[in-house]
Structure formats: structure tokens, C-alpha cells
C-alpha positions as CSV (number, residue, x, y, z in Angstrom):
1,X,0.0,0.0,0.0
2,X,1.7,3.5,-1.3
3,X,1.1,5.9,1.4
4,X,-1.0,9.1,-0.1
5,X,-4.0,6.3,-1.8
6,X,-4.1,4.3,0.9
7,X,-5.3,7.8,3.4
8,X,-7.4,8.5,0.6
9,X,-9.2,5.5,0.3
10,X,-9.4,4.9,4.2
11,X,-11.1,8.6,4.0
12,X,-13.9,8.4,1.1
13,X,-14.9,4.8,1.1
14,X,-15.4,2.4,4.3
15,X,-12.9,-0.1,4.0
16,X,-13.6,-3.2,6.2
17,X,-10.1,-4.4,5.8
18,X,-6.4,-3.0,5.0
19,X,-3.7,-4.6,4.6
20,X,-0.8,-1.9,5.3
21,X,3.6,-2.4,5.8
22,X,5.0,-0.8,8.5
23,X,7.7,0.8,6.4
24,X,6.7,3.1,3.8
25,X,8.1,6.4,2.0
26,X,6.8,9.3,4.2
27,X,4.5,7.8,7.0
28,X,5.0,4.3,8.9
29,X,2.0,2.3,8.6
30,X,1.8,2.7,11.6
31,X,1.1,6.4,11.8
32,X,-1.2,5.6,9.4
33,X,-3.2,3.2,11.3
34,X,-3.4,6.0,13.9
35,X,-4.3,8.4,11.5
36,X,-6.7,6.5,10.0
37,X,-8.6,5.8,13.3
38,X,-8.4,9.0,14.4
39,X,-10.3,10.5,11.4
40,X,-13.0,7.1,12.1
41,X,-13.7,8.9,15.6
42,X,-16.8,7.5,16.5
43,X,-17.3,5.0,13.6
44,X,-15.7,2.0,12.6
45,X,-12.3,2.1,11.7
46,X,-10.8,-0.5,8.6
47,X,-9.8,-3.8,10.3
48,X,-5.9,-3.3,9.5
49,X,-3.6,-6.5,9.0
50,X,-0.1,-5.6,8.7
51,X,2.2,-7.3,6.3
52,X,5.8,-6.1,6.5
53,X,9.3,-8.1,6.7
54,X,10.4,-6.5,10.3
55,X,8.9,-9.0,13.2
56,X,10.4,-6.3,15.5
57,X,7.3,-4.1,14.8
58,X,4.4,-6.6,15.4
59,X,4.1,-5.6,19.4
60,X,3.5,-1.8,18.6
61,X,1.2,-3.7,15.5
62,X,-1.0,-4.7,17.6
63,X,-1.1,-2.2,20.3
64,X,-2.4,-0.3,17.3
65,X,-5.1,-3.3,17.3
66,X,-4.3,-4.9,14.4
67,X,-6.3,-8.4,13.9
68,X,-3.0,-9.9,12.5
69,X,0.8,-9.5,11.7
70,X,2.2,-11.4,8.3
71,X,5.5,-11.5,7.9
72,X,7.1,-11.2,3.9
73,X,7.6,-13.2,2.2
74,X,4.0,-14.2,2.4
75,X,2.9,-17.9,2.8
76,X,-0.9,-18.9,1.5
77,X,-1.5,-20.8,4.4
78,X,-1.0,-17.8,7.1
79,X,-2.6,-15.0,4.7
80,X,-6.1,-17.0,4.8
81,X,-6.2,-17.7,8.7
82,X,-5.2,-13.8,9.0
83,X,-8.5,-13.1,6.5
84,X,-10.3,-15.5,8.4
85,X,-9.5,-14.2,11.5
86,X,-10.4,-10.3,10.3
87,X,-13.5,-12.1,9.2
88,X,-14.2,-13.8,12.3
89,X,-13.9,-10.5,14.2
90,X,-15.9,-8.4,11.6
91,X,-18.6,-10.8,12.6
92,X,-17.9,-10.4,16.5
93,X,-18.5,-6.7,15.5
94,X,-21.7,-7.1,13.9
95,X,-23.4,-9.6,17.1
96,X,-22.2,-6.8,19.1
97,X,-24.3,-4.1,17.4
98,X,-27.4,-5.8,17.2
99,X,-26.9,-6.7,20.8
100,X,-26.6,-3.2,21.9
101,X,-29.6,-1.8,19.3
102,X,-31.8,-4.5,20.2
103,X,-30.6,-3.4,23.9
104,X,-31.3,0.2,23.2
105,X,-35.0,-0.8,21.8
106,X,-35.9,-2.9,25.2
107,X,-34.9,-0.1,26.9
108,X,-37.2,2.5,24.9
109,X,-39.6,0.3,25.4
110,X,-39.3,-0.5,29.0
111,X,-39.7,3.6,29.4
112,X,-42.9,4.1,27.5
113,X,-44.4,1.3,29.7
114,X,-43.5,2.5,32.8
């Protein structure tokens, strides 16, 4: 991911998933993970997995909550259990929400009988 359409695209379009290297020309990816959140404030940010030769980065990686952490080169294998796993949490995400609206909505209700 080159570093100016990757801020782009996480700013016009809601990308569920990125997959970003740590080291690129101008901004780390993982400056741009933090950027990138930062302007999601209050919505969902992209699920980011990073793929990057450097394992010395993958603790700051997922400080930065990444789902996963490939190392280059990349092995088949390992880049479908880190898709399944963004997959996986995407759906955690999803449960979640209709657990809290359909909490919300027993709650409105609860008030209007009371």
C-alpha cells in the first residue's frame, strides 16, 4: 500500500479491511493506522492486517489493534487464517451491534411502559 492512496481510500470509502507495511516512503503504517482511526472517531475504523518483513514491529502492530501481523515473504497458508480471522472479528462486531440496538430498543420500550 503506497502511502497518499491508501489515506485516501481509508477517508472516502469504508474499507472493512487493509492490509498496510509498517515501512513506507513518508509515513509508517503505523502512523497511518493512527491516523486513520483518528479520522473514524466514532465509527468504525478498517480492520488493518499488517504485512511487513520487520517482526520487531508486530508488538507496537498490535497495540495499534491490528487483527494480524504477516511476515514477507508471504505464505498462502498464514494470509487465509489472517483473512479469516479479520473475518471472524468483523462478525464479533456485527453480534455486538445488534446486541446493543436491540438493547437500546428494550430499553425505549421498557420507558414508555413505565
Amino acid at each position: 500500500v503506497r502511502q497518499q492512496p491508501a489515506r485516501v481510500a481509508g477517508r472516502e470509502r469504508a474499507a472493512d479491511l487493509m492490509f498496510v507495511d509498517v515501512q513506507m516512503p513518508g509515513m509508517d503504517g503505523l502512523e497511518l493506522v493512527d491516523q486513520l482511526t483518528r479520522q473514524n472517531a466514532g465509527e468504525r475504523a478498517p480492520m488493518v492486517i499488517f504485512a511487513t518483513a520487520f517482526d520487531k514491529f508486530a508488538l507496537k502492530a498490535f497495540d495499534a489493534h491490528a487483527v494480524d501481523y504477516l511476515l514477507k515473504p508471504l505464505e498462502d497458508e498464514r494470509f487465509k487464517q489472517a483473512v479469516e480471522r479479520a473475518r471472524q472479528r468483523r462478525k464479533l462486531e456485527q453480534v455486538a451491534d445488534a446486541t446493543r440496538k436491540l438493547s437500546e430498543m428494550l430499553d425505549s420500550m421498557r420507558l414508555v411502559l413505565e
